[in-house]
C-alpha positions as CSV (number, residue, x, y, z in Angstrom):
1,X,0.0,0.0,0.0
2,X,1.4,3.7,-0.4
3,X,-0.2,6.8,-0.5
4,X,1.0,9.8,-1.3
5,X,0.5,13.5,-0.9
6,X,2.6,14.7,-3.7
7,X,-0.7,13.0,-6.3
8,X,2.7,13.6,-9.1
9,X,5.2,11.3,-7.4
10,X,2.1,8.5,-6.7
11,X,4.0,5.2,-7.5
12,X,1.5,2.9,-9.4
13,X,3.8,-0.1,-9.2
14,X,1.8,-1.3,-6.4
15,X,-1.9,-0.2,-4.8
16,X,-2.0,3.9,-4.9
17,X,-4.6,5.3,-2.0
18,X,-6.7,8.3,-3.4
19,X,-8.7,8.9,-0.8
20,X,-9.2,7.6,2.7
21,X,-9.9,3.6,1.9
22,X,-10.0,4.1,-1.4
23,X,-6.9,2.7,-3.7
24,X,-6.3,2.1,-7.3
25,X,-5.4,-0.8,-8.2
26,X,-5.3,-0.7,-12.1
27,X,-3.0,-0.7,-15.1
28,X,-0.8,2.3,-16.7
29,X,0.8,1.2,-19.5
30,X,2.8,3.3,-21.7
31,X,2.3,1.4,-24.9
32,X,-1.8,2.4,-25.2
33,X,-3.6,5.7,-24.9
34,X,-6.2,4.2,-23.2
35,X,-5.5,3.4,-19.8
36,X,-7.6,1.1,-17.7
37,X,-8.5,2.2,-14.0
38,X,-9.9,-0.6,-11.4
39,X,-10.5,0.8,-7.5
40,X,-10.9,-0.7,-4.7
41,X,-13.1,0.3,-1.7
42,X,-11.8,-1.3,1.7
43,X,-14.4,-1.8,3.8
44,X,-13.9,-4.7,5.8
45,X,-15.9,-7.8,4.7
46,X,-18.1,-5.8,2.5
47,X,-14.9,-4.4,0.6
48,X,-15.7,-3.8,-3.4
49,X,-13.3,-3.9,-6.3
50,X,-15.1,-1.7,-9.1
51,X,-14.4,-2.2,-12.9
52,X,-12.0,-5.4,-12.2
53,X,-10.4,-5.5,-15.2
54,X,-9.8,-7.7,-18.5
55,X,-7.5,-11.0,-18.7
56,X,-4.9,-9.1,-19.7
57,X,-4.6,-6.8,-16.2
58,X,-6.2,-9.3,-14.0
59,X,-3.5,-10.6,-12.2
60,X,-2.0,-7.5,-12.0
61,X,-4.9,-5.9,-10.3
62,X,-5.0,-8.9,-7.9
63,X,-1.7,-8.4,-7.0
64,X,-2.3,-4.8,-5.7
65,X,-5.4,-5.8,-4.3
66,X,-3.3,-8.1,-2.1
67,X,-0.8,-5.0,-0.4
68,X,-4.6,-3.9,0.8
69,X,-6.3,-7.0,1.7
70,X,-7.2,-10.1,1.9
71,X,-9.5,-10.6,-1.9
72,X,-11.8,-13.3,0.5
73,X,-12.6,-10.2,2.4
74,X,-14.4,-8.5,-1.5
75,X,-17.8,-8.6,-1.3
76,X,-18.9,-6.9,-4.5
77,X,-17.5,-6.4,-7.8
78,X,-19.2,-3.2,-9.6
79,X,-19.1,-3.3,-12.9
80,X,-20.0,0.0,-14.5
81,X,-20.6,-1.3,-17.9
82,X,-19.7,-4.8,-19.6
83,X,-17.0,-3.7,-22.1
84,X,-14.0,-6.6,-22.0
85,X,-11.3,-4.3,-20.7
86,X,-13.3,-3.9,-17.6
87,X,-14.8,-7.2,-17.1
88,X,-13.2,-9.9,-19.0
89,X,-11.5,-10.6,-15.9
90,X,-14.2,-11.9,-13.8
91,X,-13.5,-15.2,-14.3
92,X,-10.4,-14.8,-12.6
93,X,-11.9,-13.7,-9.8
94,X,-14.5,-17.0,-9.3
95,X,-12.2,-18.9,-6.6
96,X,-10.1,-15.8,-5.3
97,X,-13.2,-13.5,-4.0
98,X,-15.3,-14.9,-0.5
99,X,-18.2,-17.1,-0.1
100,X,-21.2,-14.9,-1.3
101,X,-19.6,-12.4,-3.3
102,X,-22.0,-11.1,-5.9
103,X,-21.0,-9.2,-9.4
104,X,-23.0,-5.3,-9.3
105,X,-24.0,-4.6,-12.3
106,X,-28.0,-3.6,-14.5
107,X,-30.0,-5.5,-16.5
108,X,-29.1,-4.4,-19.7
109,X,-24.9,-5.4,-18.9
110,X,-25.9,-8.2,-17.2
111,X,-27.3,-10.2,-20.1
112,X,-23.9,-9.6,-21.7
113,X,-21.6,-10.5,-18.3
114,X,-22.8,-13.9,-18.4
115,X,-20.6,-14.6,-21.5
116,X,-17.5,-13.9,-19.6
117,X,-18.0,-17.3,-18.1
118,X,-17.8,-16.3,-14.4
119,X,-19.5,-18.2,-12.2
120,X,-20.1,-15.5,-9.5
121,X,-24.3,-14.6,-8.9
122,X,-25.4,-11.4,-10.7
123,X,-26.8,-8.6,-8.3
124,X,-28.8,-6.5,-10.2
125,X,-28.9,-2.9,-8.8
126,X,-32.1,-1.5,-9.9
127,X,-33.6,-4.2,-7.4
128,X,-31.5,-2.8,-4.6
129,X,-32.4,0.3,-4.5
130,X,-29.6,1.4,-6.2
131,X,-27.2,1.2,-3.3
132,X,-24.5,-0.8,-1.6
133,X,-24.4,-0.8,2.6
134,X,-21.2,-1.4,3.1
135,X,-21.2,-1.2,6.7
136,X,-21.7,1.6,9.2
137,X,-23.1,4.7,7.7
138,X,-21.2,3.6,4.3
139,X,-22.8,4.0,1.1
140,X,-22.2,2.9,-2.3
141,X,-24.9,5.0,-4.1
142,X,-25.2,4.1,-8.4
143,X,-27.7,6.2,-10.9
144,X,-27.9,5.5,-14.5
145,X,-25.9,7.4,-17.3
146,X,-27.6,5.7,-20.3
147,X,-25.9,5.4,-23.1
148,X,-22.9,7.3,-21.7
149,X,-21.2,5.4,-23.8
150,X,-22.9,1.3,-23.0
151,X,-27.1,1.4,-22.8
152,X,-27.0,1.1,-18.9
153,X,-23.8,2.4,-17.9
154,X,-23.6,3.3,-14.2
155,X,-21.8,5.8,-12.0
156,X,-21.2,5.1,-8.5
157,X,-20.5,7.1,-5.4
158,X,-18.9,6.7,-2.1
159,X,-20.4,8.0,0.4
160,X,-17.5,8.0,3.0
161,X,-15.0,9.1,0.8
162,X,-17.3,11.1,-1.5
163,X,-15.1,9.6,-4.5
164,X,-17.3,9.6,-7.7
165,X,-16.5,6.5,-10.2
166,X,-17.9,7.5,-13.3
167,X,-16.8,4.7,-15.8
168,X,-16.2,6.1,-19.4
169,X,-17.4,9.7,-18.0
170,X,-14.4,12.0,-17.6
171,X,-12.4,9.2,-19.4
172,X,-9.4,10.2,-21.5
173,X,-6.8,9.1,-24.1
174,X,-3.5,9.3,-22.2
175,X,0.0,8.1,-22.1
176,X,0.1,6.4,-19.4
177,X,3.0,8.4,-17.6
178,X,0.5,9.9,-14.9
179,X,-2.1,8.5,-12.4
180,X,-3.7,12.8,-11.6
181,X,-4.8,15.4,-14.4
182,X,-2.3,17.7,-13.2
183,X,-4.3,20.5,-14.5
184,X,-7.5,21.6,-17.8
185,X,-5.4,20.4,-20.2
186,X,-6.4,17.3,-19.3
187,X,-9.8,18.3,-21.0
188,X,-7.8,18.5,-24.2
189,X,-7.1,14.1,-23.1
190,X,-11.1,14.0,-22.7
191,X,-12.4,15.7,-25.8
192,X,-11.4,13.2,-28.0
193,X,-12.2,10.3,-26.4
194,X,-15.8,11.4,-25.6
195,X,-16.2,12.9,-28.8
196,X,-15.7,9.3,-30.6
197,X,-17.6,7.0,-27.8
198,X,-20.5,9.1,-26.8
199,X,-23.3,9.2,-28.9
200,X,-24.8,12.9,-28.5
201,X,-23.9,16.3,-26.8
202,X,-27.3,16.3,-25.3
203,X,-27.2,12.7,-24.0
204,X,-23.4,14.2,-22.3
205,X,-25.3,17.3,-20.8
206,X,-27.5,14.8,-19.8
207,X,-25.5,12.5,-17.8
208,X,-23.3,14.9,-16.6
209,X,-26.9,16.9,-14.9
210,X,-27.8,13.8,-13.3
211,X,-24.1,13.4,-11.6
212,X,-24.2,17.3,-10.5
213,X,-28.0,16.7,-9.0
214,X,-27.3,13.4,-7.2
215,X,-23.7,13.9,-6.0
216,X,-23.1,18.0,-6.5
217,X,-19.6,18.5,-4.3
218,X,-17.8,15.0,-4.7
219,X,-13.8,15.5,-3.7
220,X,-12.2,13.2,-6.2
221,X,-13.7,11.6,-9.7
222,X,-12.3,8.1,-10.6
223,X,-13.0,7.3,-14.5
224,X,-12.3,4.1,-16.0
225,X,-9.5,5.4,-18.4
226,X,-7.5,8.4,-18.5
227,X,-6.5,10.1,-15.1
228,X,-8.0,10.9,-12.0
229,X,-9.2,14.2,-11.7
230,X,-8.9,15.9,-8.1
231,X,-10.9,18.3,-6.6
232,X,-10.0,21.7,-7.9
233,X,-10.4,20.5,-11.6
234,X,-13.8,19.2,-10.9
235,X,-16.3,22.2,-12.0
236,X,-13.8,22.9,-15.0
237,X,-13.9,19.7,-16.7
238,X,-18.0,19.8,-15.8
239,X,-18.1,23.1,-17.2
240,X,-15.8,22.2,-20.6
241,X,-17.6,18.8,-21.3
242,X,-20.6,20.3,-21.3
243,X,-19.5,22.3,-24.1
244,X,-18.6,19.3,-26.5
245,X,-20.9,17.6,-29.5
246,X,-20.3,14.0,-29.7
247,X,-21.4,11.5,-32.0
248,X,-18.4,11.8,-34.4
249,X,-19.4,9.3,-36.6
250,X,-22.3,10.5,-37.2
251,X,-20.4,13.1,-39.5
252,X,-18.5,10.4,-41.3
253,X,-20.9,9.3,-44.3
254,X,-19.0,6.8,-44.9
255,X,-15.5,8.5,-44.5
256,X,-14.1,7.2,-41.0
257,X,-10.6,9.1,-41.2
258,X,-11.4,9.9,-37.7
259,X,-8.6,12.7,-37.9
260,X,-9.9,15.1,-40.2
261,X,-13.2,14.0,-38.5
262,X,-12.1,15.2,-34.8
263,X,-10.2,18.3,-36.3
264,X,-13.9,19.2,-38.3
265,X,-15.6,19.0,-35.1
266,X,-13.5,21.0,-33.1
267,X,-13.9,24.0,-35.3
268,X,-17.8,23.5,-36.0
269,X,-17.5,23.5,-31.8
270,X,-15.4,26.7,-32.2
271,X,-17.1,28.2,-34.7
272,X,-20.8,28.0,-32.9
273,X,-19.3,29.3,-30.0
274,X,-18.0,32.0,-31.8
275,X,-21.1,33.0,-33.4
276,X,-23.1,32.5,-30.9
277,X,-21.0,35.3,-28.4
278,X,-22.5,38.3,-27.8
279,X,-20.2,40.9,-29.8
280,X,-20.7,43.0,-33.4
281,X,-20.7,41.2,-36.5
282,X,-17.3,42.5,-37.4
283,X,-15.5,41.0,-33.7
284,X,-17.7,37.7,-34.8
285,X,-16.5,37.4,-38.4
286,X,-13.0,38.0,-37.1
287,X,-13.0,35.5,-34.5
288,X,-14.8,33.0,-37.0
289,X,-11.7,34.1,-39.1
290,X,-9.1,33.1,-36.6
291,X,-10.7,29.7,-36.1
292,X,-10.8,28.5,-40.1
293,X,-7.7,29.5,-40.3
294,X,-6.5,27.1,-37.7
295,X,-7.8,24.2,-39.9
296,X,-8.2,25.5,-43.5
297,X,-5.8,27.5,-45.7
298,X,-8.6,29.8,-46.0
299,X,-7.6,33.4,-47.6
300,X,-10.8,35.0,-46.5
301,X,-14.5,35.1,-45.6
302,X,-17.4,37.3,-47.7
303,X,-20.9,37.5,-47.3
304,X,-23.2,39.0,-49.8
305,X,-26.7,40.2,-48.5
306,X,-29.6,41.1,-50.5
307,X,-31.5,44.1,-49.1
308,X,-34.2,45.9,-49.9
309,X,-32.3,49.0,-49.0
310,X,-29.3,48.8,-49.7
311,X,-29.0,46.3,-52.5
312,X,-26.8,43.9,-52.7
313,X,-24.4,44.4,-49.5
314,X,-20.8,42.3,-49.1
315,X,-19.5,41.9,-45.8
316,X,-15.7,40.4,-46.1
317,X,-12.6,40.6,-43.7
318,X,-11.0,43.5,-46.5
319,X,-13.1,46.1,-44.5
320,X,-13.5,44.3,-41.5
321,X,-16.8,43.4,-42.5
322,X,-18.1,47.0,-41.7
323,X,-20.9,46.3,-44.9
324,X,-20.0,48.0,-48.3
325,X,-23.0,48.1,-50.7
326,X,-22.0,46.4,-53.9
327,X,-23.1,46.2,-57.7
328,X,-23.1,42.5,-58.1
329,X,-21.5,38.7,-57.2
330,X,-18.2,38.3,-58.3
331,X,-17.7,34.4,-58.1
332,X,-18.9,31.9,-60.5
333,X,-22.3,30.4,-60.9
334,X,-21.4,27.1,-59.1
335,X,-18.6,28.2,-56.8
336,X,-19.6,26.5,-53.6
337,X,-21.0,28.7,-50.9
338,X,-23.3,28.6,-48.1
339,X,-27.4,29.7,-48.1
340,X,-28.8,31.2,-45.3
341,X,-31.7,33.2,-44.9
342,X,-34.6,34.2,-47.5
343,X,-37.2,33.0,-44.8
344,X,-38.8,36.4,-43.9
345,X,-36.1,36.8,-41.1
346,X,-33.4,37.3,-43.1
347,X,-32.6,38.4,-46.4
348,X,-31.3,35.8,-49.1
349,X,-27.8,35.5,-47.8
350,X,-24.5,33.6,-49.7
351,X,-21.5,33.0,-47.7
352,X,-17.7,31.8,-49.1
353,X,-15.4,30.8,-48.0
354,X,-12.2,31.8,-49.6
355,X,-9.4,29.0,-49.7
356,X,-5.3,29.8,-51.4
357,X,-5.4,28.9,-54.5
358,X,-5.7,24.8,-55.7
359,X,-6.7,24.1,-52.4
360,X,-9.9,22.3,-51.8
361,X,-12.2,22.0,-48.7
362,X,-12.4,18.7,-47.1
363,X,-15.7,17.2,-47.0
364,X,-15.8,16.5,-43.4
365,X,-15.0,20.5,-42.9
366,X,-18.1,21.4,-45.5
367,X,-20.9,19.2,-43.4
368,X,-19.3,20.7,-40.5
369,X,-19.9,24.6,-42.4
370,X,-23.3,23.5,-43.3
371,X,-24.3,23.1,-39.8
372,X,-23.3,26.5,-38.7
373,X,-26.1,28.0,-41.2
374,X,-28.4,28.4,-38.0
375,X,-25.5,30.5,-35.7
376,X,-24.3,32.4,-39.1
377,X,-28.2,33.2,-39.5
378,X,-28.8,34.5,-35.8
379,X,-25.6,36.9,-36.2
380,X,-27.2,38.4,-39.1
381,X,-30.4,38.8,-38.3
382,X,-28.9,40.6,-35.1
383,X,-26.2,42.5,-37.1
384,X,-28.5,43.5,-39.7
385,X,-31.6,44.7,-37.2
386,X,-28.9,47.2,-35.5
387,X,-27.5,48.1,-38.9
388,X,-31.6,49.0,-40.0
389,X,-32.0,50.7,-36.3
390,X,-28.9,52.6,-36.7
391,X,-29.3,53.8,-40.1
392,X,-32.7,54.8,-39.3
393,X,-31.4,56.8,-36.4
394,X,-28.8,58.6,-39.1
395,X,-31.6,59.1,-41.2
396,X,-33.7,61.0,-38.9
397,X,-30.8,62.8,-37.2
398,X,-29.9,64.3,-41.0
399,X,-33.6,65.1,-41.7
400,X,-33.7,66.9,-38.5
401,X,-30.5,68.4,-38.8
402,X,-30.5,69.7,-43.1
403,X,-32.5,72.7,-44.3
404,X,-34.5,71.0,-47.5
405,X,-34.6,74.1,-49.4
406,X,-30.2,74.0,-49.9
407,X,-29.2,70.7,-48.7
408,X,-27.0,72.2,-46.0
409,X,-27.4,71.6,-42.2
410,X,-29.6,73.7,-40.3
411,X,-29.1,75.8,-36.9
412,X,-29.8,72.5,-35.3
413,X,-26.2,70.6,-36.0
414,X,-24.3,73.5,-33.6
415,X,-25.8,72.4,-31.3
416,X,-23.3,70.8,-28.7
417,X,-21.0,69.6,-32.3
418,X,-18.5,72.5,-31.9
419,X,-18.4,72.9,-28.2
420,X,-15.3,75.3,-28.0
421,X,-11.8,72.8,-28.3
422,X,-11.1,73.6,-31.7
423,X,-9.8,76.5,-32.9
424,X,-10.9,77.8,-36.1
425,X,-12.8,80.2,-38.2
426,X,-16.4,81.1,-38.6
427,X,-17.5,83.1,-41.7
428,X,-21.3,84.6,-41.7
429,X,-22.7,85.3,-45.0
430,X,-25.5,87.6,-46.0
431,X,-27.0,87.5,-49.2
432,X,-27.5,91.3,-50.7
433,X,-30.7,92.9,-51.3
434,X,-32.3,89.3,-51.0
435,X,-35.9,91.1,-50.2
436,X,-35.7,92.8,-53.4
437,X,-35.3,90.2,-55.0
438,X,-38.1,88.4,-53.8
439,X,-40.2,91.6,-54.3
440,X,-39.4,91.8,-57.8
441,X,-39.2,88.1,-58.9
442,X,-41.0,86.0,-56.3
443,X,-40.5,84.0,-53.9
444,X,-39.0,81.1,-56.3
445,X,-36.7,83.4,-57.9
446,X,-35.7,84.0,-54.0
447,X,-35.4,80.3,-53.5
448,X,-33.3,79.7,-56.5
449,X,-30.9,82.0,-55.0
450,X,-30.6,80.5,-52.0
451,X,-29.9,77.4,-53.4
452,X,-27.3,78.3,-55.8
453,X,-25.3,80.2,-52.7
454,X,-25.6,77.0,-50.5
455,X,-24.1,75.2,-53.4
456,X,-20.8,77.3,-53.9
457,X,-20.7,76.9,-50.6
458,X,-21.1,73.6,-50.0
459,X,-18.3,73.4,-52.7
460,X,-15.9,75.3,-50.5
461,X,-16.0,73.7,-47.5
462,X,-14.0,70.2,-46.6
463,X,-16.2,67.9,-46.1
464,X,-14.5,66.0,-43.3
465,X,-14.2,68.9,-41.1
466,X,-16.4,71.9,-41.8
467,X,-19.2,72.6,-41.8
468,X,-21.9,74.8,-44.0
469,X,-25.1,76.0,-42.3
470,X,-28.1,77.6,-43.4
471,X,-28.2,79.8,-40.2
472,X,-31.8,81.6,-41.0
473,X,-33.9,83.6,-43.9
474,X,-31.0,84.7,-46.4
475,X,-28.1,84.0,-43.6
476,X,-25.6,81.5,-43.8
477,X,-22.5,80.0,-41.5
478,X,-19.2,78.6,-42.3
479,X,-17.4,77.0,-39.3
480,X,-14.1,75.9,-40.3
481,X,-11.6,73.8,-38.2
482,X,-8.2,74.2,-38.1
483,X,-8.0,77.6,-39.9
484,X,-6.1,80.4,-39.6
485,X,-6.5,84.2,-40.7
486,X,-5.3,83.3,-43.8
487,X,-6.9,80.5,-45.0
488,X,-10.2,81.9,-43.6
489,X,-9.9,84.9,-45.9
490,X,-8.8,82.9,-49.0
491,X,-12.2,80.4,-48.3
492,X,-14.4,83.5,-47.9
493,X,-12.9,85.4,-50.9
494,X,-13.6,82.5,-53.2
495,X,-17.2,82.0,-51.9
496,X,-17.7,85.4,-52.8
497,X,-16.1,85.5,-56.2
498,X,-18.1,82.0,-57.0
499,X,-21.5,83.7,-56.1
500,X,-20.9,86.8,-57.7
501,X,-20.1,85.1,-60.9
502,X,-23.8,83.2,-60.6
503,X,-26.9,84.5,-62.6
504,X,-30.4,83.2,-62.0
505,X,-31.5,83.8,-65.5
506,X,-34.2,81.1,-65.5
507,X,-35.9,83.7,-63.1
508,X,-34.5,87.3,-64.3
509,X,-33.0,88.4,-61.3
510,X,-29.7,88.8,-62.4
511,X,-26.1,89.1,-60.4
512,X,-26.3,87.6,-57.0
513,X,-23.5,88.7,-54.5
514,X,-22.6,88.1,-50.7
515,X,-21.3,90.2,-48.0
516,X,-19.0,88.2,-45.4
517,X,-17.9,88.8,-42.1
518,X,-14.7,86.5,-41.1
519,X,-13.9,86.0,-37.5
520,X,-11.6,83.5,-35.6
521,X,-12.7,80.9,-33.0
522,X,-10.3,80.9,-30.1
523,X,-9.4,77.6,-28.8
524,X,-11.9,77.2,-25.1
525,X,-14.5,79.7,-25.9
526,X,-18.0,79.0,-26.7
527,X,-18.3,78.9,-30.5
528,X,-21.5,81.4,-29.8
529,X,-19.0,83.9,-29.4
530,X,-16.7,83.8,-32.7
531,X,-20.5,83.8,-34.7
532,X,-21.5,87.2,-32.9
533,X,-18.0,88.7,-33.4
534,X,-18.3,87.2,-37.4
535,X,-22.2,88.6,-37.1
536,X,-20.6,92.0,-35.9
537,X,-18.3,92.5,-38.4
538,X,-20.7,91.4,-41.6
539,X,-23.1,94.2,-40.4
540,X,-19.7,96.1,-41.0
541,X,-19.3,94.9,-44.2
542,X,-22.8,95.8,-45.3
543,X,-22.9,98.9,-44.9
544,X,-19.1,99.6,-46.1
545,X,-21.2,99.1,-49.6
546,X,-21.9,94.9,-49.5
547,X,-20.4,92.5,-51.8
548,X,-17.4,92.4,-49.7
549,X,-15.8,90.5,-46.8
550,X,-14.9,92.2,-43.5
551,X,-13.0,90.4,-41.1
552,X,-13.1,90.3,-36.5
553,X,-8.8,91.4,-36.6
C-alpha cells in the first residue's frame, strides 16, 4: 500500500490510495492511450473492487489488491458497464473472491456478463435500491448514465469518501506516464475520447446533470481510463464537457478518417461558439476568421446580402466586415457557398469561403460549415436589425438636422458639435438685397438664389471637417476647423467670387452677390461667441457698400 500526498510522485507499481480507503489498483501502461482504471473500496468484509479488469490486467490488479487486503474479504465487484477491458477478468476472480460475493451490475450489462464465463451470482442494482451498505453509515450509491457510452452504464458514489467512479465519464486518451490530471489540459485528453464513444452532446449534458443533482460536491472523480481528476479540476472539466458535441461518426458518411473527422468538429464546436458570443458582426467574423484559419488554408470570408435597401451588401474581412453596398456577385455560378436566410427573417444570404489557391475544402470541414447555417443566421439577423435601427437613427438625425430648401445643415447641428476645443474660423454670410429680389421676382426666384449660394458653398468647404449652415432667412455660416486668418480669408474670398459670378436667369433676377464677415474661433470659448464677433463685423461689411468681406482682426 502507499499513499501519497505529492498525487505527481504516486507510484502505481503497487496499490496507490486516493482517498481515505479508497486505492487504485489498475493498469498504466505506456504502450496504449487508453489506460484502464480498477479501485478498490476497503471496507472490511463488505470491501468492493469496481471495474476489475480484463484478462490481460487481472493478475495485476489482484496483485495490488493483495498489499490492501485479503481478496476473500471482496464482497462486490461493480461493474459500470460490460466492455471486456473492464470485465473480461471476472473469471479470474470465481475462486479468489469470499463465499457470497455477488458481481453489481444492471440488467441491460448483465445479459452480456454472463458470457464472460464467471461463475459468480449477478446482483442487479435496480432491485437494490440502487445502493451498496457497506457497513456503518457507508454508502455505495449508483444512478444510471444511459448510453454514456454502454445502454446502462452506471456511475457510483462513495459515500465516505465522497469519491465519484464514473466509468467512461471523464475518461481520456493518455500516455500512461500519470495517475492525476495535473491541470485543464487534461480536457484537451477527454475531448477526443468522448467525442468518438459518446453518442450525443445532449445525452453528455444529460448524464453529466444527473451526476451534479445526485452527488453536486464530490472530492475526487475516478473514471475508468485516463486520469483521475482531483478536486480543484472538478467544476472545469463539468463546465468544458458540457461544451462538447459528440457522436463523431455521425459526420463520417462513410468517410471514418477519424482525424480530419475530430479536427472538423472541433472547429464547428469553435465556430458555434463563436457566433453565438454576444459581440458585433465584425468581432464575430474575425474571431470566425481566426478559427478557419487554424484548420483550413482559407484566404478569407465574404458575405453578400440582398437588401431591400441597400441592394446587394458584401460583408468580407477587406473592410473588417463593416458592410459595403456592392453592384453584383463576383464568383462563379457554381462556386460552392453557403445559403442562409430568405425566410422572412433574413434576407437571401450567400456566404464563401475563400481558400489559397488549388486548395480544396475537405468534406468533413463542409458538413461541419453546413451546420453552422443556423448560428451564421442568428448573427445576421442581429447584425442586420442594428444596422436597420442605426441607419434609421442617421436618417432621422440628417432630416432633423438639413435645411430641404439647400441641402446644407440647419441651426440644429451646432448644437453641442462645436463645443469650444477647436480652434478655427467662422464666416457669416449675407445674401444682398435678397428682399428685393423676392419683391421683384417671387418667392421662387428668392429660393433659386438661395440654393445656388448653398451650393458654392457647400463646394468650398472640406467635407470632413467643416461645416456649412443655413443659419436663417438669407443668412448662412461657415465654421471651419483648423483655420487660420489666412486660409479663412482665401475660403471666404472665393465664396464670394463663385457667387458673384452666378446668374439666375431662368428667373431674371440677375447678379447675385454676398457680404462676409470672417472671425476667428479661439481655442476654449463657446463657438457662440466667434459667430457674434463674425455677425458684428458682416453688419460692418454691409454697410461699407456689400459685396465684400470684412474680417473680426
Amino acid at each position: 500500500m502507499r499513499y501519497e500526498t505529492d498525487l505527481a510522485a504516486i507510484d502505481t507499481r503497487g496499490a496507490a490510495q486516493i482517498a481515505p480507503n479508497v486505492y487504485w489498483v489498475g493498469s498504466l501502461r505506456r504502450d496504449q492511450r487508453c489506460q484502464t482504471h480498477a479501485y478498490l473500496l476497503d471496507a472490511g468484509d463488505q470491501s468492493v473492487l469496481i471495474d476489475p479488469g480484463s484478462s490481460l490486467t487481472i493478475e495485476a490488479t489482484l496483485a495490488k489488491v493483495r498489499e490492501v487486503l485479503d481478496p476473500r474479504q471482496v464482497r462486490w465487484i461493480v461493474c459500470h458497464n460490460a466492455d471486456p477491458d473492464a470485465c473480461a477478468g471476472l473469471p479470474a476472480l470465481d475462486d479468489v473472491v469470499g463465499e457470497g460475493a455477488a458481481i453489481v451490475t444492471e440488467w441491460r450489462a448483465a445479459a452480456l456478463l454472463r458470457h464472460y464465463g464467471s461463475h459468480l451470482p449477478l446482483h442487479l442494482i435496480e432491485e437494490h435500491d440502487w445502493a451498496l451498505d457497506l457497513g456503518g453509515a457507508r454508502r455505495l450509491e449508483l444512478t444510471l448514465t444511459p448510453y454514456l457510452h454502454f445502454p446502462g452504464a452506471l456511475c457510483a458514489y462513495d459515500s465516505a469518501s465522497r469519491v465519484l467512479f464514473t466509468g467512461d465519464l471523464f475518461g481520456g486518451l493518455t500516455n500512461g506516464e500519470h495517475l492525476w490530471a495535473a491541470d485543464e489540459s487534461y480536457f484537451e485528453a477527454a475531448r477526443p475520447f468522448h467525442e468518438h464513444y459518446m453518442p450525443s452532446g445532449d445525452i453528455l449534458r444529460a448524464g453529466l446533470a444527473t451526476l451534479q443533482r445526485r452527488w453536486p460536491e464530490p472530492d475526487v472523480i475516478a473514471p475508468q481510463h485516463g486520469q483521475i481528476i482531483p478536486t480543484r479540476l472538478i467544476a472545469p472539466m463539468f463546465e468544458r464537457l458540457s461544451t462538447l458535441e459528440c457522436g463523431i461518426f455521425l459526420q463520417a458518411r462513410g468517410d471514418l478518417d477519424l482525424g480530419a473527422l475530430l479536427q472538423a468538429s472541433d472547429m464547428e464546436r469553435k465556430l458555434e461558439q463563436a457566433l453565438l458570443a454576444s459581440a458585433s458582426l465584425p468581432v464575430l467574423a474575425e474571431r470566425a476568421l481566426g478559427v478557419l484559419r487554424e484548420h483550413l488554408p482559407v484566404t478569407g470570408l465574404e458575405a453578400y446580402v440582398a437588401t431591400e435597401d441597400e441592394g446587394l451588401v458584401l460583408f468580407a474581412d477587406a473592410d473588417q466586415f463593416a458592410g459595403t453596398p456592392v453592384s453584383a456577385n463576383p464568383h462563379r455560378t457554381g462556386e460552392p457557398f453557403l445559403s442562409v436566410g430568405g425566410d422572412g427573417t433574413l434576407p437571401p444570404t450567400r456566404v464563401y469561403l475563400l481558400l489559397a489557391e488549388d486548395a480544396e475544402l475537405p468534406r468533413q470541414f463542409a458538413t461541419a460549415l453546413v451546420r453552422l447555417a443556423e448560428p451564421i443566421r442568428v448573427a445576421f439577423i442581429e447584425h442586420l436589425a442594428q444596422r436597420r435601427a442605426h441607419q434609421d437613427h442617421q436618417r432621422m438625425l440628417t432630416e432633423t438636422m438639413t435645411d430641404h430648401l439647400t441641402g446644407l445643415h440647419n441651426r440644429r447641428i451646432l448644437d453641442g458639435l462645436y463645443a469650444a476645443s477647436d480652434p478655427g474660423a467662422v464666416l457669416m454670410i449675407d445674401l444682398d438685397r435678397f428682399k428685393e429680389i423676392n419683391d421683384a421676382r417671387g418667392h421662387d426666384a428668392g429660393d433659386a438664389a438661395l440654393r445656388q449660394v448653398a451650393a458654392v458653398i457647400q463646394a468650398n468647404v472640406r467635407s470632413r471637417s467643416d461645416l456649412g449652415v443655413r443659419y436663417g432667412g438669407d443668412e448662412f455660416l461657415v465654421v471651419l476647423r483648423e483655420a487660420d486668418e489666412t486660409l479663412a480669408v482665401q475660403i471666404a474670398e472665393r465664396i464670394r467670387h463663385q457667387i458673384e459670378l452666378l446668374t439666375t436667369s431662368a428667373h431674371e433676377i440677375g447678379h447675385v452677390s454676398v457680404s462676409i464677415g470672417v472671425a476667428l474661433h479661439i481655442s476654449g470659448e463657446p463657438l457662440e461667441l466667434a459667430i457674434t464677433r463674425a455677425d458684428q463685423v458682416l453688419l460692418a461689411a454691409k454697410a461699407e457698400g456689400r459685396n465684400r468681406i470684412t474680417t473680426a482682426w
